[in-house]
N, C-alpha and C positions, 0 to 999 in steps of 0.2 A: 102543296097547298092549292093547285090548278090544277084542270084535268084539260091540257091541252095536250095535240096528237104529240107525242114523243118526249113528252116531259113525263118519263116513268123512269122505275129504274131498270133497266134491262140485262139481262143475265144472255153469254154465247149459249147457243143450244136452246131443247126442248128441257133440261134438266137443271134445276137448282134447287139453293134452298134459300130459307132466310130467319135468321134467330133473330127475335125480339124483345129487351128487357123492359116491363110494365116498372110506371112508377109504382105499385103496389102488389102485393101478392091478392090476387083472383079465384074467384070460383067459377072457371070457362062455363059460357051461357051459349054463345054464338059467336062467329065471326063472319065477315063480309070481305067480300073482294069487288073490285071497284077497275073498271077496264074503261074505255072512251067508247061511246054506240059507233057500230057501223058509219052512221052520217057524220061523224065526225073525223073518220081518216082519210085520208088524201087518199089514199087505194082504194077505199070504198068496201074493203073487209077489215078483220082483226086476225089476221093467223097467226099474229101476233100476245094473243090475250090467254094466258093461263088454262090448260083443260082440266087434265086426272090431275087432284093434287090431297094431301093429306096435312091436317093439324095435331101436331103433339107437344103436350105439356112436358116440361124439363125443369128438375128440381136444382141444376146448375148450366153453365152454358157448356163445359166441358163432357157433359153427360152424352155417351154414344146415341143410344134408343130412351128414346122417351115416352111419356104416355101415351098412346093413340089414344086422341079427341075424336078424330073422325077422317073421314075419306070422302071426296067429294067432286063435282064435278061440276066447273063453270059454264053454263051455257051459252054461245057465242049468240044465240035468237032469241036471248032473254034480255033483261032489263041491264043497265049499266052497272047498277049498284045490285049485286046478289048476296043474301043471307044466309049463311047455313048453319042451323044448330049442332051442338054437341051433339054427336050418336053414339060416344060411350059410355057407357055407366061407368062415374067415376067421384069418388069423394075428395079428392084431391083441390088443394089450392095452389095456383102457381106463378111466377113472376114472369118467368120464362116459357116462350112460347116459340114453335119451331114452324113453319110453312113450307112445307117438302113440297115442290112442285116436279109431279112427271112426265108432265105432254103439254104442249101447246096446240095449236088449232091448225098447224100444219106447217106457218111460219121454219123455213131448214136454219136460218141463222142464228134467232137472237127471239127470245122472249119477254115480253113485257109487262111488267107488276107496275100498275098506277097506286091503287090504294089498298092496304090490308090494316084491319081494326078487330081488334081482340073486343068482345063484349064479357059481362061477367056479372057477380057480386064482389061485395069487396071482404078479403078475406079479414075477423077481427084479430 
């Protein structure tokens, strides 16, 4: 609900994931990822904030590979709150929503996810 430094949830490593179930089944429009600015950690960087990371839609949560939504990349010199559109062509609606993250910003321990927001329509 806060974007204070280390109130995220933080995964060992540059590698996780994280499965999301929507109250609704969606038609993926955009999603956001949401890190604390430089000016706000106590280090005075973020190598700690999400880099290479990929969104895929999932018609169960048991489901291996899902649909790739997109691929994308957080910019640690950009704005706190970043947008990234769907860049697959996909007719698809979905409940379940997957965040494969593969790199952080250098960070060797622990990576840290503040905020992730599925945007969409809503499917009838």
């Amino acid at each position: 609900p806060d974007m204070y430094p280390g109130n995220c949830w933080a995964f060992k490593g540059s590698q996780g994931y994280l499965v999301v179930r929507l109250s609704m089944k969606i038609y993926p429009t955009a999603f956001t990822v949401e890190h604390i600015p430089k000016t706000l950690s106590p280090t005075g960087n973020i190598t700690s904030a999400p880099r290479n990371f990929a969104v895929y839609g999932l018609d169960d949560e048991y489901q291996e590979e899902g649909k790739l939504l997109g691929e994308y990349v957080y910019d640690q010199e950009g704005e706190p709150l970043q947008m990234f559109p769907v860049m697959e062509e996909n007719e698809d609606a979905f409940q379940i929503v997957e965040l494969r993250i593969f790199s952080n910003w250098g960070h060797a321990e622990y990576t840290c996810l503040y905020r992730f927001r599925v945007h969409g329509k809503p499917a009838e």
